[in-house]
C-alpha atoms as an extended CHARMM CRD file, in Angstrom:
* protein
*
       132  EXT
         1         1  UNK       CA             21.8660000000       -5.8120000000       -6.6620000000  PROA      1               0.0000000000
         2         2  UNK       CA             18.7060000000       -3.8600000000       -7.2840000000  PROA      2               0.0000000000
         3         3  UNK       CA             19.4350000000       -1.6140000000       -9.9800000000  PROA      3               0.0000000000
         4         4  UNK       CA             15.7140000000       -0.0230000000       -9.9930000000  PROA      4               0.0000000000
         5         5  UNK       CA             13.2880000000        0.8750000000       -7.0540000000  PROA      5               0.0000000000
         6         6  UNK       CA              9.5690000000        0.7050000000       -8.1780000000  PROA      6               0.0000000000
         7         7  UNK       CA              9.0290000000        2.9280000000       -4.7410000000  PROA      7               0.0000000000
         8         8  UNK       CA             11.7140000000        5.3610000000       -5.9480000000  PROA      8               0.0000000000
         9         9  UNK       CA              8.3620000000        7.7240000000       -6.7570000000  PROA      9               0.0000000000
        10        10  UNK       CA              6.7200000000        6.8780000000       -3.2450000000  PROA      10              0.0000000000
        11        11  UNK       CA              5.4850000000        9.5660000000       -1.5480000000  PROA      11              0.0000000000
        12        12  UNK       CA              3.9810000000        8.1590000000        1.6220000000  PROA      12              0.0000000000
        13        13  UNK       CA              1.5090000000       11.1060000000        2.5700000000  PROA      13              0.0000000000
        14        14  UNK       CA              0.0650000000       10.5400000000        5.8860000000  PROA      14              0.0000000000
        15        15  UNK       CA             -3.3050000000       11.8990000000        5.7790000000  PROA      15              0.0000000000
        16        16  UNK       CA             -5.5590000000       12.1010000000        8.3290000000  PROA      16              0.0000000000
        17        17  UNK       CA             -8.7210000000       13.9310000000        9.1730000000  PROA      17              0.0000000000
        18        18  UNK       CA            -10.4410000000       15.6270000000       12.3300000000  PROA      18              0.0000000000
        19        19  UNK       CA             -8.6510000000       13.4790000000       15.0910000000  PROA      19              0.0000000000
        20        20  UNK       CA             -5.1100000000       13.1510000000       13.6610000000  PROA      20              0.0000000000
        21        21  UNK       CA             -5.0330000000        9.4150000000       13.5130000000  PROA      21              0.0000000000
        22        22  UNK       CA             -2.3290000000        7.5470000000       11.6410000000  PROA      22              0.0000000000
        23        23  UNK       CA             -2.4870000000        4.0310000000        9.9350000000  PROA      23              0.0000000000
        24        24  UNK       CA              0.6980000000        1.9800000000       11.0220000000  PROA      24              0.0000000000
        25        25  UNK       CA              1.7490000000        0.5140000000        7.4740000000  PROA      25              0.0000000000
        26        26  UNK       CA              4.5500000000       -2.3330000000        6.4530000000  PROA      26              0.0000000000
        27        27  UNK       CA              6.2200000000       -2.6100000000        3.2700000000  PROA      27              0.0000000000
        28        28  UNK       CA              8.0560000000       -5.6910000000        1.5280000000  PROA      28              0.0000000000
        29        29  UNK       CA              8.4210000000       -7.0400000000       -1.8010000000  PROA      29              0.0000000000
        30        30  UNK       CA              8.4080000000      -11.2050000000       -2.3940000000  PROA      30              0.0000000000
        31        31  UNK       CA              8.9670000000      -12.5290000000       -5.5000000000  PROA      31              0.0000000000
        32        32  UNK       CA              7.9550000000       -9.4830000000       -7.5870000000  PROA      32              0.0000000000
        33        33  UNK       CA              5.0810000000       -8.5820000000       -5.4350000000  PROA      33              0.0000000000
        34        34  UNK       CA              4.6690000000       -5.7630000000       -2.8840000000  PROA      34              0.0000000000
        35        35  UNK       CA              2.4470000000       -6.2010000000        0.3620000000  PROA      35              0.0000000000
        36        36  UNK       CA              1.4990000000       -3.7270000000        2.2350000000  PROA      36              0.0000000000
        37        37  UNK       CA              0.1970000000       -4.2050000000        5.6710000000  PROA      37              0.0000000000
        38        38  UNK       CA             -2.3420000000       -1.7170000000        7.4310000000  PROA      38              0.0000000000
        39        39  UNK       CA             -3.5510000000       -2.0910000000       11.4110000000  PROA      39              0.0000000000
        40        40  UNK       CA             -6.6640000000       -1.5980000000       11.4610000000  PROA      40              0.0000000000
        41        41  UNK       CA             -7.8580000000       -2.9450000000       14.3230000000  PROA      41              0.0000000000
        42        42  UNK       CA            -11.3930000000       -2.2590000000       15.3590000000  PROA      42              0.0000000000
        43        43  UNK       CA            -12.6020000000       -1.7340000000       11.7880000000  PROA      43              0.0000000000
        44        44  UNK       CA            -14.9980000000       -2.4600000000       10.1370000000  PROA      44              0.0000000000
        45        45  UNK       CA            -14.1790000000       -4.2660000000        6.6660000000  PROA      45              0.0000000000
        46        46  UNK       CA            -17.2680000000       -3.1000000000        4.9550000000  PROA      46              0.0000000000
        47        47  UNK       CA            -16.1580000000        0.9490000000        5.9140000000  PROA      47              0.0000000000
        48        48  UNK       CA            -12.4430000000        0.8800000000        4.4480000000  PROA      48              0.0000000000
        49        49  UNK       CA            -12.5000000000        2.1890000000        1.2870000000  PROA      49              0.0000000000
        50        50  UNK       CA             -9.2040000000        1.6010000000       -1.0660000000  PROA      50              0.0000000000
        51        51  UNK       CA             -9.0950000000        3.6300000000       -4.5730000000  PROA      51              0.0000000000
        52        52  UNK       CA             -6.2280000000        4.2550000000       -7.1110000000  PROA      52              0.0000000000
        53        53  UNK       CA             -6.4350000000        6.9380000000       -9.6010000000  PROA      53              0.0000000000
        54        54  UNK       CA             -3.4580000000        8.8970000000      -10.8240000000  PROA      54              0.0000000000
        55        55  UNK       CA             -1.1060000000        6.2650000000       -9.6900000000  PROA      55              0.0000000000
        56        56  UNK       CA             -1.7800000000        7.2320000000       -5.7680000000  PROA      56              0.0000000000
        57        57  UNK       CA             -3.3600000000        4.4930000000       -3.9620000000  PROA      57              0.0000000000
        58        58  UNK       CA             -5.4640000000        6.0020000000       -1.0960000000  PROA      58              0.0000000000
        59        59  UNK       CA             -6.6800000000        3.9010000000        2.2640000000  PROA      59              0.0000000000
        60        60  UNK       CA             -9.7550000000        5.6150000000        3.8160000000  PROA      60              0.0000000000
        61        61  UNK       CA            -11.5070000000        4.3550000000        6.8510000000  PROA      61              0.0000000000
        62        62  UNK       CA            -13.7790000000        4.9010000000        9.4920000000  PROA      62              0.0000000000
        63        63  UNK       CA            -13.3680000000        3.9670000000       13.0450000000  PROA      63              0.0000000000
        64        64  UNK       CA            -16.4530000000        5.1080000000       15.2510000000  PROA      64              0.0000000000
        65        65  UNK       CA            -16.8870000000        7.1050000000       18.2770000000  PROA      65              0.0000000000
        66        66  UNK       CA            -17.4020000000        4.5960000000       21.5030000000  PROA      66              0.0000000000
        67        67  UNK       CA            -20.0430000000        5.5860000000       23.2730000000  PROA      67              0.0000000000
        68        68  UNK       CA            -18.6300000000        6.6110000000       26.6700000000  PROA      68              0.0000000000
        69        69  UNK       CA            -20.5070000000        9.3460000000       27.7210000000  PROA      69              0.0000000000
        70        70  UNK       CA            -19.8970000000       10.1860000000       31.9210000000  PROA      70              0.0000000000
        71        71  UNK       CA            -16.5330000000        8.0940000000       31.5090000000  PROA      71              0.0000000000
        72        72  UNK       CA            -13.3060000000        9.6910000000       32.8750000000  PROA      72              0.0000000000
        73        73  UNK       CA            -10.7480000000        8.6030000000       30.4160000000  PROA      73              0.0000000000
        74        74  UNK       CA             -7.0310000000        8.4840000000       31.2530000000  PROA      74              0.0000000000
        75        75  UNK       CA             -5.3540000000        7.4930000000       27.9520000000  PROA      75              0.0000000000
        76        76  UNK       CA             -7.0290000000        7.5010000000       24.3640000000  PROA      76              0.0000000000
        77        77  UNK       CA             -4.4500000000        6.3480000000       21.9240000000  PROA      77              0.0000000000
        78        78  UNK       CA             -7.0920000000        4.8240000000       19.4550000000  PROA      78              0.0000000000
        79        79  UNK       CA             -8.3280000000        7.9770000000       17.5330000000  PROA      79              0.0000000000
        80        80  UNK       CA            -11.8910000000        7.8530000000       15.9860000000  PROA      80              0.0000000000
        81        81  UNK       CA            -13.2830000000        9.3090000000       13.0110000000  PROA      81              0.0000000000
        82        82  UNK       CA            -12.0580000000        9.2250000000        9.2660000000  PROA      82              0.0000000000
        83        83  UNK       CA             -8.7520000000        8.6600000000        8.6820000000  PROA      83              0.0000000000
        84        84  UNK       CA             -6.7220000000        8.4120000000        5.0560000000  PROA      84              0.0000000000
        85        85  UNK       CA             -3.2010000000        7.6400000000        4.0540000000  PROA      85              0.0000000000
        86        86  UNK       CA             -2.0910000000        7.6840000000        0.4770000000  PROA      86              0.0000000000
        87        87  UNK       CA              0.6050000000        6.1200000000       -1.4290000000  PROA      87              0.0000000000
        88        88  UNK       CA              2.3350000000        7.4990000000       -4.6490000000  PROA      88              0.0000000000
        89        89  UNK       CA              3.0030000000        4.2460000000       -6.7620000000  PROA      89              0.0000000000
        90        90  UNK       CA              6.0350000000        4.2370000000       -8.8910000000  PROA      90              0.0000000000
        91        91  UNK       CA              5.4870000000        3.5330000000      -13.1140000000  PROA      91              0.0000000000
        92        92  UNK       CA              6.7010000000        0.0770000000      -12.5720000000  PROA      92              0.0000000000
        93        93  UNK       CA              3.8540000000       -1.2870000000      -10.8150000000  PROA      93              0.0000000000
        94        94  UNK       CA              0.7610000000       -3.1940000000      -11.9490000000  PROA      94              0.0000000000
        95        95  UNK       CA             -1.9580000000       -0.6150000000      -10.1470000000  PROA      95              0.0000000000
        96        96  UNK       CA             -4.7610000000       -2.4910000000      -12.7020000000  PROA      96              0.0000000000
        97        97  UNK       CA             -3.8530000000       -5.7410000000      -10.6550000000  PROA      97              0.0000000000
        98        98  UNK       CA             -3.9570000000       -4.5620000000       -7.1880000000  PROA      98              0.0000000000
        99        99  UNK       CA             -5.2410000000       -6.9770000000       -4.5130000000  PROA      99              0.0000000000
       100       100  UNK       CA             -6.4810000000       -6.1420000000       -1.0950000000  PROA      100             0.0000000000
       101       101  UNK       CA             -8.0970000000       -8.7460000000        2.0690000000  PROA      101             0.0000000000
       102       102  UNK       CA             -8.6890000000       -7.7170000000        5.7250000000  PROA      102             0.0000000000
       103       103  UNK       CA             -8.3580000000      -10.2900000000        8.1310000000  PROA      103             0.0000000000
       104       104  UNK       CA             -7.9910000000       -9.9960000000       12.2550000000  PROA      104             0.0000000000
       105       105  UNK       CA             -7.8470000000       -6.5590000000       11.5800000000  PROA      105             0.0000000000
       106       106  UNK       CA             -4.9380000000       -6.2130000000        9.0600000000  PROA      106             0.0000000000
       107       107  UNK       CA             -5.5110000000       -4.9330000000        5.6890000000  PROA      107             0.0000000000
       108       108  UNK       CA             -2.8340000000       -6.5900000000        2.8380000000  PROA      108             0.0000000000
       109       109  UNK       CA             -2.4560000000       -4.7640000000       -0.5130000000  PROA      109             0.0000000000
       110       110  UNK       CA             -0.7240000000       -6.7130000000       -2.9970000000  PROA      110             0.0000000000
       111       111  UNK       CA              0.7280000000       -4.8280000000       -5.6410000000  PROA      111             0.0000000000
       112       112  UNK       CA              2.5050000000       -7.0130000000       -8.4560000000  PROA      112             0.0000000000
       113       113  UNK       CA              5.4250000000       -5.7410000000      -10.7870000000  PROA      113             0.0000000000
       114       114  UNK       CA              4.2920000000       -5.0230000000      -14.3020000000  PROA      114             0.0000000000
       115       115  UNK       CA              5.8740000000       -8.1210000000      -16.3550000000  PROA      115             0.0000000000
       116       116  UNK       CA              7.7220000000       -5.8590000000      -18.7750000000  PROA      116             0.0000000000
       117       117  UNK       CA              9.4410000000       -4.2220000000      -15.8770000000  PROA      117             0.0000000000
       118       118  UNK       CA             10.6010000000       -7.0510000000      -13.9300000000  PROA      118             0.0000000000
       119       119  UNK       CA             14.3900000000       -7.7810000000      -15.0990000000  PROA      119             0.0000000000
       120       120  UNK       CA             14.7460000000      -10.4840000000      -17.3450000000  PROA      120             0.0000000000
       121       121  UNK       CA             17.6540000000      -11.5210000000      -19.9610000000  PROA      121             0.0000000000
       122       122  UNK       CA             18.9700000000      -10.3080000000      -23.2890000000  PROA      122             0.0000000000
       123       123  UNK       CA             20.4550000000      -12.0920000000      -25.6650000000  PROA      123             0.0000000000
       124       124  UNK       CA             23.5730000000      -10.9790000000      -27.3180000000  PROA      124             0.0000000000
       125       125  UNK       CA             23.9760000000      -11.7350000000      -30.8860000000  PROA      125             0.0000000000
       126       126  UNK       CA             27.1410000000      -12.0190000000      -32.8280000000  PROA      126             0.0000000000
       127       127  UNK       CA             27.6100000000       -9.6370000000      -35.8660000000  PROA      127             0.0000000000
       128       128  UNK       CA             30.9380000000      -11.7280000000      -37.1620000000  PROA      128             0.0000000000
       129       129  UNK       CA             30.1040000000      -14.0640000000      -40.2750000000  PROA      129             0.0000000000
       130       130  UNK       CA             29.9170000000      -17.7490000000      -39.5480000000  PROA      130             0.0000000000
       131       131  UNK       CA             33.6770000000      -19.2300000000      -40.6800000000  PROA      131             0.0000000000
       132       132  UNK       CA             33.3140000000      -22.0740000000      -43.2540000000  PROA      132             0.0000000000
């Protein structure tokens, strides 16, 4: 039983700019770790841009214009341009420790549990005297 949601405060904003696009995103925590999963196919590593301030984490990128000029298009599902999405992230989480890798064009954020936040056991002490 979970009896505290480190998301509880996540706002997922989807923000995008010009062309409307949308990052597809996965969530999961493992072993007091979150991972978040970004397509992102068709980018370019060096272009994504991934900041944290205020406890939002923000995913900018920037997928270019093909050149196609004189083609007749019949479906365009990929939008180009800049696109952001940002992430409220709750007090529980370690935002100073936040990982990110892009491979095959996924992005992972890792986003650990603060230590003092993960649940861990008290110990109860007994107030009686000791009997002799």
């Amino acid at each position: 039983m979970r009896l505290f949601d480190p998301f509880a405060e996540f706002d997922r904003l989807a923000l995008a700019t010009r062309s409307g696009g949308f990052m597809p995103m996965d969530l999961y925590e493992l072993d007091g770790t979150y991972f978040l999963k970004f397509d992102l196919a068709g980018i370019d590593p060096d272009t994504i841009d991934l900041t944290v301030e205020n406890q939002t984490l923000t995913v900018t990128v920037d997928r270019p214009t093909e050149d196609t000029e004189g083609a007749n298009w019949l479906v365009r599902e990929r939008p180009a341009g800049k696109h952001s999405r940002q992430l409220r992230l709750g007090p529980s989480l370690d935002s100073a420790n936040i990982d990110a890798a892009y491979d095959q064009g996924v992005l992972t954020v890792t986003i650990p549990v603060r230590e003092e936040a993960k649940p861990h056991r008290v110990s109860v002490k007994s107030l009686q005297p000791a009997l002799n």
